[in-house]
HTML snippet that shows the backbone in 3Dmol.js (N, CA, C, O; Angstrom):
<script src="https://3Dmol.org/build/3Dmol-min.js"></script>
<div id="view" style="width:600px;height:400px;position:relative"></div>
<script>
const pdb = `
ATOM      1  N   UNK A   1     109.502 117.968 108.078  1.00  0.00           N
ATOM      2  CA  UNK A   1     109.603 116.806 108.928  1.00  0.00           C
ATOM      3  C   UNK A   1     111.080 116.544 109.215  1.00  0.00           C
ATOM      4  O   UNK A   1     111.932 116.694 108.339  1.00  0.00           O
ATOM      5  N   UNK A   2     111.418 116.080 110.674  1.00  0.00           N
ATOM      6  CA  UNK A   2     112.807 115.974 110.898  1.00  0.00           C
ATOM      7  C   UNK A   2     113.213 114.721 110.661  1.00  0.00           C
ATOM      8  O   UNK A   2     112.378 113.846 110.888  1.00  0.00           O
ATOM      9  N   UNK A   3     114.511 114.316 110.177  1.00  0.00           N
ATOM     10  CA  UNK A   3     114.760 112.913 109.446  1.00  0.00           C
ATOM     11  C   UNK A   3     115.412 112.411 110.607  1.00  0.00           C
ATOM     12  O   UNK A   3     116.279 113.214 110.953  1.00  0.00           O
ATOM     13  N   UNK A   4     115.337 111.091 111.595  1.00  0.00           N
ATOM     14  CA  UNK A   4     115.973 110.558 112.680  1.00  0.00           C
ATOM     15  C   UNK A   4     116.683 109.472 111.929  1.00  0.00           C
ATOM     16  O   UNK A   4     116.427 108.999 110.822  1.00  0.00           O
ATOM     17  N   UNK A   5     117.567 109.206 112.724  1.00  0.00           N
ATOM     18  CA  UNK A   5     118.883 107.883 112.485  1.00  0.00           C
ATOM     19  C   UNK A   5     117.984 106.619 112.162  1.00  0.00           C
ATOM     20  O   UNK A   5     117.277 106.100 113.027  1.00  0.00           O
ATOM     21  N   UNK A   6     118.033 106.312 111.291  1.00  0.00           N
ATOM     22  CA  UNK A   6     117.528 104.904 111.022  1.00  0.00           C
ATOM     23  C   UNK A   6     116.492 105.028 110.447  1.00  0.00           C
ATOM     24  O   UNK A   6     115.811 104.005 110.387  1.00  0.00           O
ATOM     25  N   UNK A   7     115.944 106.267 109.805  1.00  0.00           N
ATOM     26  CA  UNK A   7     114.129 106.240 109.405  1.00  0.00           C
ATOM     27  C   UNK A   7     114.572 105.721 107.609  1.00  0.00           C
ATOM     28  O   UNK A   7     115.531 105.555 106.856  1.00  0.00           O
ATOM     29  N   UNK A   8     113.239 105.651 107.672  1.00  0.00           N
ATOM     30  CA  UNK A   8     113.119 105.145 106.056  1.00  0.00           C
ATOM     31  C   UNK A   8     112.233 105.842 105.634  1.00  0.00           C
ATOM     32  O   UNK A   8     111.993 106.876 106.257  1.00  0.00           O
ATOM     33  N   UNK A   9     111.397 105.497 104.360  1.00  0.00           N
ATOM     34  CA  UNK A   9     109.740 105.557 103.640  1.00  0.00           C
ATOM     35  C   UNK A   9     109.513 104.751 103.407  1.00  0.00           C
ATOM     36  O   UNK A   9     110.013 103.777 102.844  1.00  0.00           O
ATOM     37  N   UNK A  10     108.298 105.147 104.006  1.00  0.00           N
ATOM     38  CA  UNK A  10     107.016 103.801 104.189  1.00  0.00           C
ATOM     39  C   UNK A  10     105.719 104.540 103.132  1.00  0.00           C
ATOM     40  O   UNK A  10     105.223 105.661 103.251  1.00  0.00           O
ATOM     41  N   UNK A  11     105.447 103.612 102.236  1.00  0.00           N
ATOM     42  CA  UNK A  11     104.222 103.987 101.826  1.00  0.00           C
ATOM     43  C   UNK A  11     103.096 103.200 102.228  1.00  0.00           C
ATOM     44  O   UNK A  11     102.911 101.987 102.324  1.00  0.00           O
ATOM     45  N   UNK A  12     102.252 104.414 102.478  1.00  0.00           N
ATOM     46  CA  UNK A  12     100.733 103.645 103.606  1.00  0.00           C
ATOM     47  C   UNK A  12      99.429 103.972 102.728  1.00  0.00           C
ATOM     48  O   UNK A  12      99.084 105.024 102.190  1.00  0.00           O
ATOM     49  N   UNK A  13      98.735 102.520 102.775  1.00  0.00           N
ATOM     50  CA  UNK A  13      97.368 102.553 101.618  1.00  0.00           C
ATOM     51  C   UNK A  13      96.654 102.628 102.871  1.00  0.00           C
ATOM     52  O   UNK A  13      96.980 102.199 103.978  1.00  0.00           O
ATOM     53  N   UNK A  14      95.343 103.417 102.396  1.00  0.00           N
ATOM     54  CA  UNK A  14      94.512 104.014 103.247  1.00  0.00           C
ATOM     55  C   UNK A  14      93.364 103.970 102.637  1.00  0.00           C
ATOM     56  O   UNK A  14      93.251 103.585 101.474  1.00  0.00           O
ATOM     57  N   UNK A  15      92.555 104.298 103.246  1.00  0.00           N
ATOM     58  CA  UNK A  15      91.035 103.959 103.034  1.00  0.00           C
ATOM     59  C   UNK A  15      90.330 105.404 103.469  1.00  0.00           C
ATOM     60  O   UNK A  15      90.560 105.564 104.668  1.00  0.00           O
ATOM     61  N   UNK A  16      89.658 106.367 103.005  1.00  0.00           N
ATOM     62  CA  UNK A  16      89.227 107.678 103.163  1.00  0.00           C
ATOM     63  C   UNK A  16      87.988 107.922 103.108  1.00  0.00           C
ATOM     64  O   UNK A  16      88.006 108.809 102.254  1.00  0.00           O
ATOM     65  N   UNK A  17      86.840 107.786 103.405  1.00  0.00           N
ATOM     66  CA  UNK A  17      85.056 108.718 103.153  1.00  0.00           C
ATOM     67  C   UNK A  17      85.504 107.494 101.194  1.00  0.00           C
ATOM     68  O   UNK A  17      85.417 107.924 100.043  1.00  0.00           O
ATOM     69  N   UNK A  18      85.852 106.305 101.569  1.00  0.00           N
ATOM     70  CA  UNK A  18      84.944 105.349  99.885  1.00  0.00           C
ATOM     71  C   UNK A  18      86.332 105.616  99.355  1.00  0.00           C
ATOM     72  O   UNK A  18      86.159 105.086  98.258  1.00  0.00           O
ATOM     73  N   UNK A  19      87.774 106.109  99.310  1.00  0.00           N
ATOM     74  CA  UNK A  19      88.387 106.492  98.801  1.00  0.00           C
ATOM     75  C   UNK A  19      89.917 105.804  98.941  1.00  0.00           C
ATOM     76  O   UNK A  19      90.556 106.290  99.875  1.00  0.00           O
ATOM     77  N   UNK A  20      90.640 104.724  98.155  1.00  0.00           N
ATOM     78  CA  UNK A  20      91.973 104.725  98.682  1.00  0.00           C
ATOM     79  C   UNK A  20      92.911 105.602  98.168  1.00  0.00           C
ATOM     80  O   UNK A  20      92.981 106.003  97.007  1.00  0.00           O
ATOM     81  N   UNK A  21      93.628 105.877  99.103  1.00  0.00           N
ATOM     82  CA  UNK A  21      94.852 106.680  98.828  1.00  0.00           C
ATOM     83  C   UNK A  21      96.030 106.264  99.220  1.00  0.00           C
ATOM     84  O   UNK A  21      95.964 105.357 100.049  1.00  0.00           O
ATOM     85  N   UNK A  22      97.429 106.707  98.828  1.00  0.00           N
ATOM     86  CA  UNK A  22      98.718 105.967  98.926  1.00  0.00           C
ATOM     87  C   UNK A  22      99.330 107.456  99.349  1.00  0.00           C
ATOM     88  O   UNK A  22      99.122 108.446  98.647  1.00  0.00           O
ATOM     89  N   UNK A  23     100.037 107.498 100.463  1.00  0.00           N
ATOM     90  CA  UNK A  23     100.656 108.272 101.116  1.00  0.00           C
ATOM     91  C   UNK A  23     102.177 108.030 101.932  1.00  0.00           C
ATOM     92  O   UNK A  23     102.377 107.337 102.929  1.00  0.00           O
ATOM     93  N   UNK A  24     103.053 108.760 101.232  1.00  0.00           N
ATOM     94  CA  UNK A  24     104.509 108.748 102.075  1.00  0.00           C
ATOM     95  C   UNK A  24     104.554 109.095 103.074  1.00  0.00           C
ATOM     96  O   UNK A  24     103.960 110.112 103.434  1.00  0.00           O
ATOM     97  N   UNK A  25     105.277 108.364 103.860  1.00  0.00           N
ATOM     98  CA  UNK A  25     105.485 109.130 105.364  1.00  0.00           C
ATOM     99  C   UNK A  25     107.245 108.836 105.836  1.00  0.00           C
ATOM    100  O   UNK A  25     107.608 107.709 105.498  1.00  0.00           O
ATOM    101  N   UNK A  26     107.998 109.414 106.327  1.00  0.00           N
ATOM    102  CA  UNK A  26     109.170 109.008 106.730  1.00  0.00           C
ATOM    103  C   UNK A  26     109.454 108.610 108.484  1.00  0.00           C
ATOM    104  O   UNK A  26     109.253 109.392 109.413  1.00  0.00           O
ATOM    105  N   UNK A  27     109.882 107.422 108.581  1.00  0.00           N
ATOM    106  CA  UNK A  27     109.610 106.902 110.346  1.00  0.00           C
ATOM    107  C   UNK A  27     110.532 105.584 110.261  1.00  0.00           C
ATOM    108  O   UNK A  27     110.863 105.111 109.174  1.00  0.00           O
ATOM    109  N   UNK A  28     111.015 104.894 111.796  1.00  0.00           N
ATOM    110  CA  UNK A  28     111.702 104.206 111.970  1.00  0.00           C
ATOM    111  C   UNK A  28     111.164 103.280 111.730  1.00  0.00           C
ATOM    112  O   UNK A  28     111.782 102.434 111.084  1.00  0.00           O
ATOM    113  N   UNK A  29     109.819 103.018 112.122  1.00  0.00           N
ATOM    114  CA  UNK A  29     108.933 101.556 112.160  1.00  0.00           C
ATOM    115  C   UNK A  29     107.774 101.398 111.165  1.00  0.00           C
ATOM    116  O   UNK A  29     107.440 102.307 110.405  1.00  0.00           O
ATOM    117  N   UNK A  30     107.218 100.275 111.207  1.00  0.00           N
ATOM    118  CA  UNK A  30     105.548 100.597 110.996  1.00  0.00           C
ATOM    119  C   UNK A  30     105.119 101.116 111.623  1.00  0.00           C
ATOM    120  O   UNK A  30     104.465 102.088 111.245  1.00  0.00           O
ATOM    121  N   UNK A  31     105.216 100.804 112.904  1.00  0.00           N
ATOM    122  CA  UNK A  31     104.090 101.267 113.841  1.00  0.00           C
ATOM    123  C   UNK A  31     104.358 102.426 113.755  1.00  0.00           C
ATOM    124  O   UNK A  31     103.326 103.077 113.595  1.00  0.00           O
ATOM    125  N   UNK A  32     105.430 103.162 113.785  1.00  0.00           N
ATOM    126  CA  UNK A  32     105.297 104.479 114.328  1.00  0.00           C
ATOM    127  C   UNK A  32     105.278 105.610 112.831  1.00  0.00           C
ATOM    128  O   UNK A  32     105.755 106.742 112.897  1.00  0.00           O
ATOM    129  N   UNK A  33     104.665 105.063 111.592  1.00  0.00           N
ATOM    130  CA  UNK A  33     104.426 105.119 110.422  1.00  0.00           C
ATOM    131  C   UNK A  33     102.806 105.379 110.448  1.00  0.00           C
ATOM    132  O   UNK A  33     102.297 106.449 110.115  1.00  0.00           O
ATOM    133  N   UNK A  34     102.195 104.409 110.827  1.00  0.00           N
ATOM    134  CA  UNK A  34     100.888 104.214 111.232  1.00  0.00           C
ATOM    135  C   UNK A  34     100.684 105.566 112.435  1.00  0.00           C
ATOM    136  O   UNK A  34      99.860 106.424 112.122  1.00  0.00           O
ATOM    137  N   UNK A  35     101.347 105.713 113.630  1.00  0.00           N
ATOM    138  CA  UNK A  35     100.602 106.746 114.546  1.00  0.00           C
ATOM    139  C   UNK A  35     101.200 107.984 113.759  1.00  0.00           C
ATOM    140  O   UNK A  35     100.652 109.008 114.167  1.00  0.00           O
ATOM    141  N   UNK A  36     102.122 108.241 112.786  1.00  0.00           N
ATOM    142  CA  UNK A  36     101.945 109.763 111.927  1.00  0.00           C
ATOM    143  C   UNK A  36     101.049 109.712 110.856  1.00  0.00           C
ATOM    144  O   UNK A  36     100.594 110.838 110.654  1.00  0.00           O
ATOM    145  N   UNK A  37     100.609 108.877 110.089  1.00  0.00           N
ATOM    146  CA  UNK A  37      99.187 108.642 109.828  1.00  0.00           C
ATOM    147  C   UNK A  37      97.875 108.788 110.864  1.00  0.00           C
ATOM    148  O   UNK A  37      97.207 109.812 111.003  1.00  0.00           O
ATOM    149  N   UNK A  38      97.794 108.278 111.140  1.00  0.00           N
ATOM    150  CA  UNK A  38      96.585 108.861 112.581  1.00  0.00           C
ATOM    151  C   UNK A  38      96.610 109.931 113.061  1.00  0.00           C
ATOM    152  O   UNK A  38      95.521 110.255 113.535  1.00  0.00           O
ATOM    153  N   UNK A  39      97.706 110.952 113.199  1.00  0.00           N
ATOM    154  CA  UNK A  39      97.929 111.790 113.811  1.00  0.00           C
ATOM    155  C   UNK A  39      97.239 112.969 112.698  1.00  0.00           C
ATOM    156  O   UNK A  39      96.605 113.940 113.111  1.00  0.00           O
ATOM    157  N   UNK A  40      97.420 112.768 111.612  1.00  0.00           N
ATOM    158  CA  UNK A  40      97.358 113.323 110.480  1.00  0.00           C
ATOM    159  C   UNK A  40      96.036 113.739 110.042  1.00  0.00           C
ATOM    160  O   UNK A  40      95.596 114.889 110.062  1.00  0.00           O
ATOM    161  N   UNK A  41      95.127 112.111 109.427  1.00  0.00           N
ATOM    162  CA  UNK A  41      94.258 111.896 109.472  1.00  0.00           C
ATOM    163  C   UNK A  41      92.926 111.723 110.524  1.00  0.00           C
ATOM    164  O   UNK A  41      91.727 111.696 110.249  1.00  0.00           O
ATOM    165  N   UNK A  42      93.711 111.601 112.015  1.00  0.00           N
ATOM    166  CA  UNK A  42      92.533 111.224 112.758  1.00  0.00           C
ATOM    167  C   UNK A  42      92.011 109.640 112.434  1.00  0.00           C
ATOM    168  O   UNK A  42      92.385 108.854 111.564  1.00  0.00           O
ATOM    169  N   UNK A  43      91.039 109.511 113.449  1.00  0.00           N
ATOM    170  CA  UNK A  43      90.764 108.018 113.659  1.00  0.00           C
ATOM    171  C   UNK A  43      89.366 107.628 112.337  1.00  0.00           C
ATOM    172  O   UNK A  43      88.698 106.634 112.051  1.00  0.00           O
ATOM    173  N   UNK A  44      89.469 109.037 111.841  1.00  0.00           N
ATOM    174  CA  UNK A  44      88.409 108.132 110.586  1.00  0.00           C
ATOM    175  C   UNK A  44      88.736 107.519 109.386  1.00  0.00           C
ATOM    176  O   UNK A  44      87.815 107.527 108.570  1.00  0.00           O
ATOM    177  N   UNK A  45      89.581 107.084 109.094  1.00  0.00           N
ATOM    178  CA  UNK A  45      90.334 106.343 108.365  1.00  0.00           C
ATOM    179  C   UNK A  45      90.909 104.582 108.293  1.00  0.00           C
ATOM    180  O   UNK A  45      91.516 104.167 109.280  1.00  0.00           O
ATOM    181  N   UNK A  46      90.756 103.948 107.496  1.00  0.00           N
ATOM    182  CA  UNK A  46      90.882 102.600 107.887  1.00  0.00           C
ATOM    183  C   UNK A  46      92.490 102.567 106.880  1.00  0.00           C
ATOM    184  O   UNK A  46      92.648 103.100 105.782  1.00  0.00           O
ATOM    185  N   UNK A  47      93.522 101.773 107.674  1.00  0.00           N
ATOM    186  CA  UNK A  47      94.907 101.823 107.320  1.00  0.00           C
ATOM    187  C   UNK A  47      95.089 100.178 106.699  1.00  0.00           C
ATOM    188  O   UNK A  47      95.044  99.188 107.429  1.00  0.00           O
ATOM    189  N   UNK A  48      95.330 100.128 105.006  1.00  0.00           N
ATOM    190  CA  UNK A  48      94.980  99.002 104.941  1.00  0.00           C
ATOM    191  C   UNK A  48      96.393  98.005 105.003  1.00  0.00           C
ATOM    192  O   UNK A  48      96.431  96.813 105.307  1.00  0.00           O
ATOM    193  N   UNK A  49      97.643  98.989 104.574  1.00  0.00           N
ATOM    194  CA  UNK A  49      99.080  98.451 104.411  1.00  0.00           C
ATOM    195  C   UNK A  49      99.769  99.150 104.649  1.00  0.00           C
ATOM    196  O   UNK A  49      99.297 100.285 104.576  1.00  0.00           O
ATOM    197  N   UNK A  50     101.502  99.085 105.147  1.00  0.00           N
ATOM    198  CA  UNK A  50     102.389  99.663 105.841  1.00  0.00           C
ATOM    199  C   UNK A  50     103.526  99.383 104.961  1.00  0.00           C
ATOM    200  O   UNK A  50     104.407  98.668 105.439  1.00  0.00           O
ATOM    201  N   UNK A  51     103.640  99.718 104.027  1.00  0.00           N
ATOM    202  CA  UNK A  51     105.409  98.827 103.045  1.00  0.00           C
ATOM    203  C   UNK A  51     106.049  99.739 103.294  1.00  0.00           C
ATOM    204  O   UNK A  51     105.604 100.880 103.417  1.00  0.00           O
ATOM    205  N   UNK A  52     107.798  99.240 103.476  1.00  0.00           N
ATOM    206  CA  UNK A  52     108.720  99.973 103.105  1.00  0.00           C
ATOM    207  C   UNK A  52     109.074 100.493 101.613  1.00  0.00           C
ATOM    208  O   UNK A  52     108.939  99.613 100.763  1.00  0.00           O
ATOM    209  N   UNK A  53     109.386 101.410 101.262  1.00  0.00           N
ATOM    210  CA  UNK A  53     109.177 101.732  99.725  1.00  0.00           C
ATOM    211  C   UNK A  53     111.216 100.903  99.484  1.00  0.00           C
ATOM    212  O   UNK A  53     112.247 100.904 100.156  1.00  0.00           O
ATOM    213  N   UNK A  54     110.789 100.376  98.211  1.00  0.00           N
ATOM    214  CA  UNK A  54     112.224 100.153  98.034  1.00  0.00           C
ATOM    215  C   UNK A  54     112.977 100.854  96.973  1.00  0.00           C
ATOM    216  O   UNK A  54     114.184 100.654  96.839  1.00  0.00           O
TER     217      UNK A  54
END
`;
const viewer = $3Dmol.createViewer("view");
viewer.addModel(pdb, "pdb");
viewer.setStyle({}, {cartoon: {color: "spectrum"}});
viewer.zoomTo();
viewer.render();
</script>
């Protein structure tokens, strides 16, 4: 993954087929934290939180 000016980690709780899971992702925003999650997973997944990891 390529690291852009200003990104951080975000850890994202997720919801899977009955299952939560906690997954890193590195991105400027939430939002755009959330669409590399989706992108990933696809739309069957329910996204329950977006934190910046500190």
């Amino acid at each position: 993954m390529k690291m852009k000016c200003g990104a951080k980690c975000f850890i994202v709780t997720l919801e899977k087929d009955g299952v939560t899971k906690h997954d890193r992702v590195t991105a400027r925003t939430t939002a755009t934290a959330r669409k590399i999650i989706r992108r990933t997973y696809g739309n069957v997944i329910e996204i329950i939180s977006v934190r910046a990891e500190t």
